[in-house]
C-alpha positions as CSV (number, residue, x, y, z in Angstrom):
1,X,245.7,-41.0,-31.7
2,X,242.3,-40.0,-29.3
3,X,240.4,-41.7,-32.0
4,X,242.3,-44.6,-32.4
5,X,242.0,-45.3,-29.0
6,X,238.4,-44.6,-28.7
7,X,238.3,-47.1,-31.2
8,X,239.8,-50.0,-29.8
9,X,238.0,-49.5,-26.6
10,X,234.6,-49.4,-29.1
11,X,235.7,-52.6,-30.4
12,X,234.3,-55.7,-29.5
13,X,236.4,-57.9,-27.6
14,X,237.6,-60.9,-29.4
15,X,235.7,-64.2,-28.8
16,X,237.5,-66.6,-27.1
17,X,237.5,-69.8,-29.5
18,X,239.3,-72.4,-26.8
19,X,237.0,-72.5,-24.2
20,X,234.9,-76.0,-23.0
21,X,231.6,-74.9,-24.8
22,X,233.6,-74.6,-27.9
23,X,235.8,-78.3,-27.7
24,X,232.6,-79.6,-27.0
25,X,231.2,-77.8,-30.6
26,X,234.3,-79.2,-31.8
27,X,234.0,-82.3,-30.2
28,X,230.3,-82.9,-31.8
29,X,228.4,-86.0,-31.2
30,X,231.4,-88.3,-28.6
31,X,232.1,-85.0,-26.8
32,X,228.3,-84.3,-26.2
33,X,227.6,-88.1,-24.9
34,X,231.0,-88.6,-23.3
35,X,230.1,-85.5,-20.8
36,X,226.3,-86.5,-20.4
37,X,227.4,-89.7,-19.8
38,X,230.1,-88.6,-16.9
39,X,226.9,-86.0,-15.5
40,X,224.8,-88.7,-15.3
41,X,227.4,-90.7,-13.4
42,X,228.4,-88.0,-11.0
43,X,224.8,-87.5,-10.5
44,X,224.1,-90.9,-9.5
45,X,227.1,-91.1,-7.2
46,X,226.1,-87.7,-5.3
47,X,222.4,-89.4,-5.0
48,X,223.6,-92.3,-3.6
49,X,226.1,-90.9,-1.1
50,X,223.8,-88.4,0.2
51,X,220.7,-91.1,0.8
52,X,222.9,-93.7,2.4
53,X,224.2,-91.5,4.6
54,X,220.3,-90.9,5.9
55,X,219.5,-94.4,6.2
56,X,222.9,-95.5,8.3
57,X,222.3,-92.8,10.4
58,X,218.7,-93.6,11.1
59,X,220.2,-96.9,12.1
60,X,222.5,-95.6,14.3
61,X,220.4,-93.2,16.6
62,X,218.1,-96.8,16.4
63,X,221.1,-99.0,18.0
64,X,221.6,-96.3,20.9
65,X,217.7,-96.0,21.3
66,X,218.0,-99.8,22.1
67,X,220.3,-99.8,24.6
68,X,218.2,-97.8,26.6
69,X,215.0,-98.7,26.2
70,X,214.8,-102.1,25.4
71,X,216.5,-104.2,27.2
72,X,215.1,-102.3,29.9
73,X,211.5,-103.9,29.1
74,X,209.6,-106.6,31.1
75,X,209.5,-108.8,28.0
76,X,210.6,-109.3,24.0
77,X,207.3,-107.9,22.7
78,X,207.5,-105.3,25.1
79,X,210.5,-104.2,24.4
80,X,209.6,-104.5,20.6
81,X,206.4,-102.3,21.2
82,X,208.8,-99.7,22.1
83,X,211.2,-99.6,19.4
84,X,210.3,-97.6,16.1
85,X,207.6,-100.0,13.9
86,X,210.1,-100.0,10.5
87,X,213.5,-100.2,12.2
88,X,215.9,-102.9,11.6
89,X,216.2,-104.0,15.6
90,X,212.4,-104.3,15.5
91,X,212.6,-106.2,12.2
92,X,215.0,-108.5,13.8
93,X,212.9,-108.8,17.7
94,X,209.7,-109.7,15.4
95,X,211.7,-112.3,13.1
96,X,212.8,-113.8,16.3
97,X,210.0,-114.0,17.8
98,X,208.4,-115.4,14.7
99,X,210.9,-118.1,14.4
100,X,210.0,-119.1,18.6
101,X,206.1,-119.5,17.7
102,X,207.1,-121.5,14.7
103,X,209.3,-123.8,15.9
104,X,206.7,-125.7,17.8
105,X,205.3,-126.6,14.7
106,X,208.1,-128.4,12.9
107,X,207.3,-131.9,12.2
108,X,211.2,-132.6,11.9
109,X,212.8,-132.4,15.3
110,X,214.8,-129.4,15.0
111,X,217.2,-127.9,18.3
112,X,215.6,-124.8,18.8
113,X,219.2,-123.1,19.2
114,X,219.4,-123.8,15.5
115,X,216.3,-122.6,14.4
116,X,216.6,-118.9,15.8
117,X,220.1,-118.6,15.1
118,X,219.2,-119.2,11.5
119,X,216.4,-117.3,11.6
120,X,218.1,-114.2,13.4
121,X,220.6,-114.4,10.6
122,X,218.4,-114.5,7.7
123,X,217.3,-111.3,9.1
124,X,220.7,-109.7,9.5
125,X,221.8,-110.8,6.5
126,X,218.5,-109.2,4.8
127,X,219.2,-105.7,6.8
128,X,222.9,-105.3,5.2
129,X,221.9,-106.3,1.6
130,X,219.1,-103.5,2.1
131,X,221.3,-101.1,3.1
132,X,224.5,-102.2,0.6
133,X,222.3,-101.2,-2.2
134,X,223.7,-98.9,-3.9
135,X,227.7,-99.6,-3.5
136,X,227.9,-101.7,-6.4
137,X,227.1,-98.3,-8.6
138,X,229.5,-96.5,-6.7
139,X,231.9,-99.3,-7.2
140,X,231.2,-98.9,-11.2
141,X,231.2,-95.0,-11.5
142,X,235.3,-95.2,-10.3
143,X,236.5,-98.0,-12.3
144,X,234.6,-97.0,-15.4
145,X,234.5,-93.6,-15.8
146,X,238.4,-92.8,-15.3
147,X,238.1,-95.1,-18.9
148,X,235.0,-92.8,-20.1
149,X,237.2,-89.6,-20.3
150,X,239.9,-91.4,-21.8
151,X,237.3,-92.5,-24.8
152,X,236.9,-88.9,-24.9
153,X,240.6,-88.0,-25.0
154,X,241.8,-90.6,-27.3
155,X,239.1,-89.4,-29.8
156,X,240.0,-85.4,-29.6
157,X,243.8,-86.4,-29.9
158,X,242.3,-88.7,-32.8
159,X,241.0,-85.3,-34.3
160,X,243.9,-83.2,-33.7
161,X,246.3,-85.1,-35.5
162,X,243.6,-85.3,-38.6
163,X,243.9,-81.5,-38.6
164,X,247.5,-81.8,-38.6
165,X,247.7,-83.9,-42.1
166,X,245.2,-82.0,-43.7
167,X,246.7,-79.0,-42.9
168,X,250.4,-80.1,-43.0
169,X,251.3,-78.2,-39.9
170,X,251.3,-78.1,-36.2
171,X,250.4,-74.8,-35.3
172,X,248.5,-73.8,-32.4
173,X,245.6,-73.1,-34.0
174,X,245.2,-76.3,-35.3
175,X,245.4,-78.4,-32.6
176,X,244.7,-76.4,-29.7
177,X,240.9,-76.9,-30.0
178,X,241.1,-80.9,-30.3
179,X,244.2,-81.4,-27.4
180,X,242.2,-78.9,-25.1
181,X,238.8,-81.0,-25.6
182,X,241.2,-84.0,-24.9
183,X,242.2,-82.7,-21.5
184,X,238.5,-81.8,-20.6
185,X,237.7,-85.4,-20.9
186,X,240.7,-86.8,-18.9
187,X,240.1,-84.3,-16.2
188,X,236.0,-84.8,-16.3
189,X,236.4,-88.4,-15.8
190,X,239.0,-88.3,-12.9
191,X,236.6,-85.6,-11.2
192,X,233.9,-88.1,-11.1
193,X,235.8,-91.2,-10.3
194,X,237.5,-89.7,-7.5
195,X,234.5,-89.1,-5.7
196,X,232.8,-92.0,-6.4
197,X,235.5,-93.7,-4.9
198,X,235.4,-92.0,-1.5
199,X,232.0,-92.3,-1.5
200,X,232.2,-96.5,-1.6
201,X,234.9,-97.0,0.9
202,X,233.4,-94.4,3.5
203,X,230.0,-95.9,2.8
204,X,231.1,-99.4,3.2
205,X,233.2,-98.4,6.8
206,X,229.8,-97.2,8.3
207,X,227.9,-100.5,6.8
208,X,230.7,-102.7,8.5
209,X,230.1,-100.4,11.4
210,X,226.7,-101.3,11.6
211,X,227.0,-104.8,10.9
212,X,229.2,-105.3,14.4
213,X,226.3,-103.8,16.2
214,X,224.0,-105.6,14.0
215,X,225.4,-108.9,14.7
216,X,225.9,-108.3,18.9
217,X,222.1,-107.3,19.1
218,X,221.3,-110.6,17.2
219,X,223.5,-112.6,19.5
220,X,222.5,-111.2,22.4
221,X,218.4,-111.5,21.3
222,X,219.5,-115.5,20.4
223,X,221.0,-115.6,24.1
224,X,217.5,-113.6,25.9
225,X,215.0,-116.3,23.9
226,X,217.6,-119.2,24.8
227,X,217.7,-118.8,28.1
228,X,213.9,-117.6,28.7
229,X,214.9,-114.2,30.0
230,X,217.6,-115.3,32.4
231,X,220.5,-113.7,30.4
232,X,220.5,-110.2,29.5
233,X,223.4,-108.0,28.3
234,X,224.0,-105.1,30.3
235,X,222.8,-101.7,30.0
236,X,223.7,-98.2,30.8
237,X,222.7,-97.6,34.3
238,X,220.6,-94.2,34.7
239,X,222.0,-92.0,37.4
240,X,220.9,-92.8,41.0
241,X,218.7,-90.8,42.4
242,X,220.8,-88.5,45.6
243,X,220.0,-89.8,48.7
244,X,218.1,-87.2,50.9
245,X,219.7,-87.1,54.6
246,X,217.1,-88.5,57.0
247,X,215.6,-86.1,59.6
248,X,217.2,-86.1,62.8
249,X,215.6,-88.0,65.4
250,X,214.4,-85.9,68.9
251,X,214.7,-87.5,72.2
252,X,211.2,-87.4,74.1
253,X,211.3,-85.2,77.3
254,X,212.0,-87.4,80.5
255,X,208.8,-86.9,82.6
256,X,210.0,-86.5,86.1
């Protein structure tokens, strides 16, 4: 009986011929390039997320930067000098500013209202596409790859029920290899989508986020060149300084 036992526990234990390395031998080829394809996907969608993120927060801690600095400036260059050189409020103080120096030489009458509100919004427009890119993949990644592990599962439940004619029956063993690589798929392409998904609406939240304060700084730099300087949005006011009481005043003597 002690040797019996001694043997067992000698005994290799048995290999485990269900697990995911194995549907995918089972799987061949579609397995192999279903999964690569859904890695390469769910690498692409972290990528994105994780770089977007950087760039709209960059432009946040920009917007706050300009309500307390520039506005505060003696003029629109000088306030521009002041802002970060690649930011998208400078980008949009230079394209206005561009658009004023040009407009004296149109040879078509143009009001000049017109011509920097056009201008102002080429340049807005040109900051959201910029920082858009990227969506449209996130976009894809969910509605397509929910349909990439499906390929996958439709193909290993293909292969279990070949194994169930040739063999002419339904045991485990048969089919538990093809319905678990099945399963892998569905879940693999549902773990990326899922993501991917949360990713694009969060993302596009922030974008519309920025956009509002995208489009008030434009409006209100429109309003500043209209009016030559005369209208200016208001700003946080920095603390007063405290008022120091004044020293009291002593009466001369009376010379008698």
């Amino acid at each position: 009986m002690l040797i019996e036992m001694l043997a067992a526990a000698g005994a290799e234990a048995p290999k485990n011929a269900f697990g995911f390395m194995e549907a995918l031998e089972q799987g061949g080829v579609i397995a192999y390039a279903t999964v690569a394809i859904l890695g390469i996907m769910s690498f692409g969608s972290f990528f994105i997320l994780f770089t977007k993120l950087f760039e709209q927060q960059k432009v946040m801690s920009q917007h706050q930067k300009v309500r307390e600095v520039f506005w505060r400036a003696g003029g629109m260059k000088e306030g521009a000098a002041k802002l970060e050189k690649n930011s998208a409020y400078r980008q949009i103080v230079d394209d206005g500013i561009k658009a004023q120096e040009e407009h004296a030489k149109l040879t078509d009458p143009v009001e000049a209202h017109d011509w920097l509100h056009g201008s102002l919004g080429r340049s807005e427009a040109a900051i959201n596409a910029k920082l858009a890119g990227g969506l449209p993949f996130l976009a894809t990644v969910g509605a397509t790859s929910p349909f990439i592990g499906l390929f996958g599962t439709v193909i290993g439940i293909y292969r279990a029920l070949i194994k169930i004619g040739i063999s002419g029956s339904a045991s485990i063993d048969q089919v538990a290899g093809p319905v678990g690589e099945a399963l892998i798929m569905t879940a693999l392409g549902l773990g990326v989508a899922v993501p991917a998904v949360l990713a694009y609406n969060w993302l596009q939240a922030r974008n519309k986020q920025i956009a509002a304060q995208l489009s008030a700084f434009s409006n209100d730099v429109l309003g500043y060149m209209a009016s030559n300087g005369a209208v200016i949005p208001h700003t946080p006011v920095a603390a007063a300084k405290p008022v120091t009481a004044a020293k009291p005043v002593t009466a001369a003597p009376i010379k008698k």
